[in-house]
C-alpha positions as CSV (number, residue, x, y, z in Angstrom):
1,X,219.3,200.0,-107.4
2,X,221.5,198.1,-109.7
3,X,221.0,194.1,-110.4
4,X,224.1,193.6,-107.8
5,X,222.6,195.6,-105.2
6,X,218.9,193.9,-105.7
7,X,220.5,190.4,-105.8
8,X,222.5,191.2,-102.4
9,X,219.2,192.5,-101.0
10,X,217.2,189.6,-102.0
11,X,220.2,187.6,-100.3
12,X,219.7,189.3,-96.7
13,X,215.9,188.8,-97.2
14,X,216.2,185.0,-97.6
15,X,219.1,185.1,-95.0
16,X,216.6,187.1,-92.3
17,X,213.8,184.0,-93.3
18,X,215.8,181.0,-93.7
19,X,218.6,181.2,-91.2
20,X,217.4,179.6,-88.5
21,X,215.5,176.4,-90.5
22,X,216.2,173.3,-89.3
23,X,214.0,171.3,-91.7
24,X,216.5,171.2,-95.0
25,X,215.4,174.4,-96.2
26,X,217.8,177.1,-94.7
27,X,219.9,179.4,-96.4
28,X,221.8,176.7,-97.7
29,X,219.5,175.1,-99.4
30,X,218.6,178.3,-101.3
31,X,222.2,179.4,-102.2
32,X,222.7,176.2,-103.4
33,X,219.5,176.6,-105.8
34,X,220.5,180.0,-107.1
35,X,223.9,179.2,-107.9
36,X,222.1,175.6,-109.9
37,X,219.5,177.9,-111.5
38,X,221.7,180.5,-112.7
39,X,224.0,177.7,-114.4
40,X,221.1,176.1,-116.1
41,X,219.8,179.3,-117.2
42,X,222.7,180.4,-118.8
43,X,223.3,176.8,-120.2
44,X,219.3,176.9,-121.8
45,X,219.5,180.3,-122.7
46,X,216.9,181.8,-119.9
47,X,217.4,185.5,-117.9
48,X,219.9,184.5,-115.2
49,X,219.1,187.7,-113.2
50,X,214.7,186.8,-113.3
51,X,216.1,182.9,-112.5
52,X,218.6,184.3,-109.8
53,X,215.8,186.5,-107.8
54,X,213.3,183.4,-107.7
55,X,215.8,180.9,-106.8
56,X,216.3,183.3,-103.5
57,X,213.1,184.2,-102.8
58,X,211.4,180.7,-103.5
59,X,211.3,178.8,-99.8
60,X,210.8,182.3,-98.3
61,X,207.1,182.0,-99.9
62,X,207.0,178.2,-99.3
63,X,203.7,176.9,-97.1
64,X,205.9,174.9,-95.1
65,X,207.6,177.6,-93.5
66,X,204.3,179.9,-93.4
67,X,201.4,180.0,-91.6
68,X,199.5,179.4,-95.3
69,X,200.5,179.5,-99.2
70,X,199.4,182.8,-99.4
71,X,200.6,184.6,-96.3
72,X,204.3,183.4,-97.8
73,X,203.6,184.6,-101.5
74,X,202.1,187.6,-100.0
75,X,205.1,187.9,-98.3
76,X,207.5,188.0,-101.2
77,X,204.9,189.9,-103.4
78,X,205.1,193.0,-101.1
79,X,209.2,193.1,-100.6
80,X,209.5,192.5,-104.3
81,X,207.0,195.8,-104.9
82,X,209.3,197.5,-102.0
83,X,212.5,196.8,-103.8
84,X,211.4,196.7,-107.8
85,X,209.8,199.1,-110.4
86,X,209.5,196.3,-112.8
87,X,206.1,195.2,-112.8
88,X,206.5,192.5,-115.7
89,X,208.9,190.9,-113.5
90,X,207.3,191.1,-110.4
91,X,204.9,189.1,-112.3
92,X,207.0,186.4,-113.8
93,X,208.9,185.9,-110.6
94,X,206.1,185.1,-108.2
95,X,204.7,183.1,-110.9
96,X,207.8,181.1,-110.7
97,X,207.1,181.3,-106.9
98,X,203.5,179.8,-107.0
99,X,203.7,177.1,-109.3
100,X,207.3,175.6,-108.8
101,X,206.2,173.4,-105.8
102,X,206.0,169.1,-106.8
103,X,202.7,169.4,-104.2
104,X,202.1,165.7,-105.0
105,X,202.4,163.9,-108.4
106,X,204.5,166.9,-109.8
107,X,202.3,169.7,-110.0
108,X,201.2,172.5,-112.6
109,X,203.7,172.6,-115.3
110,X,206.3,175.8,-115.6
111,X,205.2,178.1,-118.3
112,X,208.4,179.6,-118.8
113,X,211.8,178.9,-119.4
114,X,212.8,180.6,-116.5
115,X,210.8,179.3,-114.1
116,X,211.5,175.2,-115.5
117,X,215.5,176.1,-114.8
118,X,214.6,177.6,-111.1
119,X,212.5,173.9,-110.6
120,X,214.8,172.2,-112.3
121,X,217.4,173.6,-109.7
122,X,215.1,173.2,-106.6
123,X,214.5,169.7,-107.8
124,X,218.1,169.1,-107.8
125,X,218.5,169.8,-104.5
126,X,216.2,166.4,-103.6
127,X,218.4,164.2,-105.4
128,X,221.5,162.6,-104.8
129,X,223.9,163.1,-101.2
130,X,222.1,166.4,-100.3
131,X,219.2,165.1,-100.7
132,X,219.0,162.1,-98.8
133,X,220.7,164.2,-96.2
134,X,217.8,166.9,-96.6
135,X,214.9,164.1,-96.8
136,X,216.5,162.6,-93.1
137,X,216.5,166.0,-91.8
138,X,212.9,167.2,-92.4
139,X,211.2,163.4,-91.5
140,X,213.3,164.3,-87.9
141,X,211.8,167.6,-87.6
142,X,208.5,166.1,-88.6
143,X,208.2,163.3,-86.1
144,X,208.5,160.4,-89.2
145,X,211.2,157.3,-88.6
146,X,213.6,156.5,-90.9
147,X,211.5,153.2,-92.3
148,X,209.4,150.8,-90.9
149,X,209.0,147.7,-93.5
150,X,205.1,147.4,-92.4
151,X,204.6,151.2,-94.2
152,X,204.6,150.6,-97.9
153,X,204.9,154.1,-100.1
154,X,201.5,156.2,-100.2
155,X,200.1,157.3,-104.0
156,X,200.4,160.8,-103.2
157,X,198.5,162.2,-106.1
158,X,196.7,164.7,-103.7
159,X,198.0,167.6,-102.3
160,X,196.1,166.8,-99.0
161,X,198.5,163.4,-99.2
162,X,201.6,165.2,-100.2
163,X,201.5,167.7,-97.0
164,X,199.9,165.0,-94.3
165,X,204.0,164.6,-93.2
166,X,202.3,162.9,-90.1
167,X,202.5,159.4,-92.1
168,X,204.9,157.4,-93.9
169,X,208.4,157.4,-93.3
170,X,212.0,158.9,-94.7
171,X,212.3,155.9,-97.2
172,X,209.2,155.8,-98.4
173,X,209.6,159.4,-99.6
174,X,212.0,158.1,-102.2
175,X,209.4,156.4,-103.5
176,X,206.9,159.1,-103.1
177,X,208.7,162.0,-104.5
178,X,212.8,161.8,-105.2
179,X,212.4,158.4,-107.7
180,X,210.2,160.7,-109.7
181,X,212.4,163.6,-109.9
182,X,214.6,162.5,-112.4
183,X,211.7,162.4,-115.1
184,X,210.0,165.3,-114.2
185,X,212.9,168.0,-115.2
186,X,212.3,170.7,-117.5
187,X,215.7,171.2,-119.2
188,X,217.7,169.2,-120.8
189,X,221.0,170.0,-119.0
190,X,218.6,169.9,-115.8
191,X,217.8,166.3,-116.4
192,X,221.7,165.5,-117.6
193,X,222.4,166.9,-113.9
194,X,219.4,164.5,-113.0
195,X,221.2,161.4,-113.8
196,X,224.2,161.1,-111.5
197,X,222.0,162.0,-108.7
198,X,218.9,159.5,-108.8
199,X,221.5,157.0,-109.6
200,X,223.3,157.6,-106.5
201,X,219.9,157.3,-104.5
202,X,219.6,153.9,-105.7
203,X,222.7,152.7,-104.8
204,X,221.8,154.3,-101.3
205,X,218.8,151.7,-100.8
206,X,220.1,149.0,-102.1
207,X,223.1,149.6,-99.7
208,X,220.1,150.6,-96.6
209,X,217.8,147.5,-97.8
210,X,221.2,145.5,-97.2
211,X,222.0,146.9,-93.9
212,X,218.7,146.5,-92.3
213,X,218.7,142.9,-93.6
214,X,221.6,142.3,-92.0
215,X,220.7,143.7,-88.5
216,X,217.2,142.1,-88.6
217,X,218.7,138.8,-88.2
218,X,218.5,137.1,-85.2
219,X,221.2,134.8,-84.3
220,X,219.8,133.6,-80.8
């Protein structure tokens, strides 16, 4: 199997997994962060193919869509051995895998070049348009409102915090997680990519804050 033919396979893999999400984290989502990570790799200098494979396979692992962390690496661990003889990257992709998540106040730091341009990317993804439009998305399909100004942002410094999505709101998680984002990238075309996006965000609530102002006023 040539690189083409593993990439299209790890495509119809993610495609079978992801398809039917409804939480921000489809297909999408992921071709979207394979065609970021393989642009920042080739930018930083990093294997685009090693970048490309993780960027596909990366949500297919995550917790969120699995019955536990490791069921979903498990998961991707045994379809990797199915399809690849390379054992050294077997290992560097699901290390890319297990550590790439924020889990609450960022979380372990990549170790490789490869794996800060395939977070970089996913991080991306949380910012700017798509990612408000992503953050609305999953607080529907997780029962949280939009905002309620009596919920002030949680210190989610805990991953116990990070994955109760029973509490706060779709707002707060700016706060919580996207603010955050922007100085948390790897790369340094990552965080020039950064810029545009968390800017954007905070033009979106000061534009919100200014809307919900405006229809809390009572007149009678």
């Amino acid at each position: 199997m040539d690189n083409q033919q593993w990439i299209a396979a790890a495509e119809d893999f993610a495609k079978s997994e992801l398809s039917r999400d409804t939480t921000g984290h489809d297909w999408f989502h992921t071709d979207r962060v394979r065609n970021t990570a393989a642009l920042i790799a080739g930018m930083e200098g990093a294997d685009v193919l090693t970048c490309t494979i993780a960027a596909l396979l990366h949500d297919v692992a995550d917790e969120k869509l699995n019955t536990s962390k490791e069921a979903g690496l498990l998961k991707v661990h045994n379809w990797l051995e199915q399809h690849l003889a390379d054992e050294e990257r077997i290992r560097h992709i699901m290390l890319i895998i297990e550590t790439m998540s924020f889990s609450g106040g960022g979380g372990t730091p990549m170790s490789t070049l490869e794996g800060q341009c395939v977070q970089d990317a996913d991080r991306l993804d949380a910012l700017g348009a798509i990612g408000i439009a992503r953050t609305m998305v999953f607080s529907g399909a997780k029962g949280r409102p939009v905002y309620d100004p009596d919920l002030t942002p949680r210190d989610e410094s805990l991953q116990k915090e990070y994955r109760d999505y029973s509490k706060g709101t779709a707002v707060n998680h700016f706060y919580e997680k996207l603010l955050k984002l922007k100085d948390l990238m790897n790369t340094s075309y990552g965080r020039k990519l950064a810029e545009e996006r968390h800017d954007f965000m905070l033009l979106y609530l000061e534009q919100f804050y200014k809307e919900w102002n405006q229809g809390s006023q009572k007149l009678l």
